[in-house]
N, C-alpha and C positions, 0 to 999 in steps of 0.2 A: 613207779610204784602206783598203783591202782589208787583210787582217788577213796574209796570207801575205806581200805584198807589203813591207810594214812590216818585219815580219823579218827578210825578206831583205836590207832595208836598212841594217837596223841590224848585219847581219854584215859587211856593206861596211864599212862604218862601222868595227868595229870592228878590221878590213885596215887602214883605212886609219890609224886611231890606234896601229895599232902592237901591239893587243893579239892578235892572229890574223895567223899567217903567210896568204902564198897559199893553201901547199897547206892548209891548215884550213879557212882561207873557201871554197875552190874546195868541197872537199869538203864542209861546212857546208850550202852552198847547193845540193849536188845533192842532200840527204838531203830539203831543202823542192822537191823537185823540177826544179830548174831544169838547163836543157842546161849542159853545158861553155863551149859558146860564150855564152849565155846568163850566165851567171854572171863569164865573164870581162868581159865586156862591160858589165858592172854594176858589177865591182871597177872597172873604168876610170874609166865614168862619175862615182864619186862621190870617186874618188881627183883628176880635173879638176872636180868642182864643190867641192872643199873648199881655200880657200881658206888660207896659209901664216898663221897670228895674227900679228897687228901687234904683239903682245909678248905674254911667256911664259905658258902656261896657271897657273894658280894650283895649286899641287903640294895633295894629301892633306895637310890637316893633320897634325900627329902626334900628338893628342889634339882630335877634336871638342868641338861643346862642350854636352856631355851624356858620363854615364857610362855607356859602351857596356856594358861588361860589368853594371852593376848593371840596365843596361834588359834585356837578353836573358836574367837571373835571370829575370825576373817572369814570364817566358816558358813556357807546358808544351805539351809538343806533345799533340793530341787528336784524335781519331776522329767522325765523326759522317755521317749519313745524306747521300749526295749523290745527285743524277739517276740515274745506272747503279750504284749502288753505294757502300764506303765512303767517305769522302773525310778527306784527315788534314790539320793546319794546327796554327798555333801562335796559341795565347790567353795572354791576360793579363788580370786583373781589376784594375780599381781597387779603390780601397780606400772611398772613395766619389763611384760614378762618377753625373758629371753627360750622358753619354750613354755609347753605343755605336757603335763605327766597326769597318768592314771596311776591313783593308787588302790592297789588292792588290797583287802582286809584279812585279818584270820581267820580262824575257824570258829573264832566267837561273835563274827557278824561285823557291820560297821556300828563301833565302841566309841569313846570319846577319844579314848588313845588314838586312834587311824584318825578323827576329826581334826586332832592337833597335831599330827604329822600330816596330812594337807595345807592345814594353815602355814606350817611352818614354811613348806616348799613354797608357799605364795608367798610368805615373806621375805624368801630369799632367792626370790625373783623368777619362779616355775609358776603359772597358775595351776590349780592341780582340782582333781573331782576324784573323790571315792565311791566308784557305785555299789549299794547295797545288792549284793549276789542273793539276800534272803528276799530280794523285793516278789520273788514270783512264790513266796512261802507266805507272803503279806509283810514282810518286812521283817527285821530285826527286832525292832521290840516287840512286836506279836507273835516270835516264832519262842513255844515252848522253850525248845531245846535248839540253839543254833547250829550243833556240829551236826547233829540228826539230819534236823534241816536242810544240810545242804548238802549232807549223803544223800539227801533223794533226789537230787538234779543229777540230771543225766552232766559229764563233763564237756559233751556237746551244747547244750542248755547254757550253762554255764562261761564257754568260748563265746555263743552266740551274744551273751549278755555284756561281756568284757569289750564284745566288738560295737556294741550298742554305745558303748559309757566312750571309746575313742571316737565314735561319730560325735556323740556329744559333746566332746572336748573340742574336737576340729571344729566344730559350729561354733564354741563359745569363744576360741581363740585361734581366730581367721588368719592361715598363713604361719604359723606358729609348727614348729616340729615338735614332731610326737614323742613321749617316753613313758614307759612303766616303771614300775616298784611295787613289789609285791613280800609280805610276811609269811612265813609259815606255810600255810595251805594260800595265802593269797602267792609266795613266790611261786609254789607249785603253779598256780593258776597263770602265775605270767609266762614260764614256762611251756605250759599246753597253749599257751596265744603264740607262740613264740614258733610252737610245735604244727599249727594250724594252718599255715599257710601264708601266702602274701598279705602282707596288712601296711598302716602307714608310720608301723611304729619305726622310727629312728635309734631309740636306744629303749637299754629297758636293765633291771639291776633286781635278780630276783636273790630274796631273803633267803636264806636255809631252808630252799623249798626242793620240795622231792621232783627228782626226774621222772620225766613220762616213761613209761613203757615204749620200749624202744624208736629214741626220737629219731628224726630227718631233719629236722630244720630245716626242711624243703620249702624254697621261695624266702626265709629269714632273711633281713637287711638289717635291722636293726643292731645298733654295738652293743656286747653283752657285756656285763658287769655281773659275776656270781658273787655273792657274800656267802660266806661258811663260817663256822663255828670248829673249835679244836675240839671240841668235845662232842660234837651230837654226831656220833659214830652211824646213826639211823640215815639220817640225809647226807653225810660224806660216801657213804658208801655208793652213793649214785654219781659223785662227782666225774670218775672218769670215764663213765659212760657221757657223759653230759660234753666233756671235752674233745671227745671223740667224735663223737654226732660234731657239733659245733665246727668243727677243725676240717671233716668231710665240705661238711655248706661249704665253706670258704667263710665262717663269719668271723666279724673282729670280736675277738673276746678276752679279757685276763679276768682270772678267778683270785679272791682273797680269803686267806681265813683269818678268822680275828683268835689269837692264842688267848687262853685259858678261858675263851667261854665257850656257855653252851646254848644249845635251840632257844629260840628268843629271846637272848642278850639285848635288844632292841628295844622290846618293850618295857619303857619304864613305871608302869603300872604292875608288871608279872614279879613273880619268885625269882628268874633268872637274870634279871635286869644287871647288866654288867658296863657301867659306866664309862672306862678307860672304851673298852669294844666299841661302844656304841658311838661314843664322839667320833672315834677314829674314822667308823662304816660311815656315816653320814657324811664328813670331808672328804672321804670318796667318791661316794656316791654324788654330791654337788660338782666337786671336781669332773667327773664320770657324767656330767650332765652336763657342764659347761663347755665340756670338748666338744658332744658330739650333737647337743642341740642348741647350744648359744651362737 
């Protein structure tokens, strides 16, 4: 799935969850280019392909189950050499860590949510660094509109920058094997790293992130970990393309979907926030870390 097109979907999307008026989304979507007509036409479409829940979305817990605030402690935001220039993000060291992971953000930039999901991975013994992808926009809190934002990166741009943030990690945690995790457009993203060529990622566990356009996973090593969602029929639909490619390489992979949720069940800051899902994807994914980079 084209990396623009995605975006734009997920501003629909979030029209149609209620989190974006029209005029937001209208407006949203012509900052990634799209006609008036175009973008109306889009809010329509996915406002008739989303279907009314058979019963109620499972509300934001009111205390995840992790301490948010002691995970986004362990947090410092850092500077460090990217493709065109500086690039900033937030790290976390463990205390003694059994590897190193890149975490990759949404489509709404590096948020506090992605800070306290790096914390946490440091606290459970990953050091971990989220780089800000809007850093060549001038950063996340400077960019008007963050999904806009980073429709305007090329997804070259973009790999280049992902490649910067694990040089970074391998510098800060000497001898340490590599891993990703990525949300949303950030799974997408670990995907297209994944899709990119030889790198020194060891594992990587991308979130209900959309498949590249027609991958190879030529030169992949690293063990793959797919998280999915029962419901987000938009990124399953790429699933066995993605198994295919994968199965070609020769790479190690099993795919999970988490039953009765939907697209970023994850985040426990969103609307879709699905608590049973989420504990669950996390004990994987730690498990899914301590095989192949402990």
């Amino acid at each position: 799935m084209a990396l623009r097109s995605y975006l734009a979907t997920e501003i629909a999307l979030d029209h149609v969850d209620g989190l974006l008026t029209r005029r937001e989304a209208l407006q949203r979507l012509g900052l990634l280019g799209l006609t008036a007509v175009a973008a109306s036409g889009l809010l329509s479409a996915c406002a008739d392909a989303t279907p009314a829940p058979a019963a109620p979305s499972p509300a934001p817990a009111a205390t995840p189950d992790y301490d948010v605030a002691a995970a986004t402690a362990r947090t410092e935001a850092i500077s460090f050499p990217g493709g065109t220039g500086s690039m900033s993000g937030a790290f976390a060291a463990a205390q003694s860590p059994k590897g190193a992971v890149l975490v990759v953000h949404e489509n709404r930039g590096l948020t506090d949510h992605i800070r306290a999901v790096t914390g946490r991975l440091a606290g459970d013994g990953y050091t971990a660094l989220a780089p800000d992808l809007l850093s060549r926009a001038g950063g996340t809190a400077g960019a008007p509109d963050a999904t806009a934002a980073l429709g305007a990166i090329s997804e070259a741009d973009l790999v280049a920058d992902l490649r910067s943030g694990l040089a970074e990690l391998g510098r800060r945690a000497s001898g340490a094997s590599l891993g990703a995790v990525g949300f949303c457009f950030g799974g997408g993203m670990v995907w297209q790293l994944l899709n990119s060529g030889p790198s020194d990622l060891a594992a990587a566990a991308p979130f209900y992130g959309p498949a590249p356009d027609n991958p190879t996973f030529t030169g992949a090593k690293a063990a793959v970990l797919g998280i999915f969602a029962e419901q987000d029929t938009r990124v399953n639909a790429g699933r066995d393309t993605l198994d295919r490619a994968l199965t070609a390489a020769n790479v190690t992979h099993e795919f999970v979907t988490e039953p009765g949720a939907n697209h970023a069940f994850f985040n426990d800051t969103g609307p879709r926030y699905n608590p049973t899902a989420a504990t669950d994807a996390y004990r994987r994914l730690l498990a899914w870390f301590d095989t192949h980079l402990g």
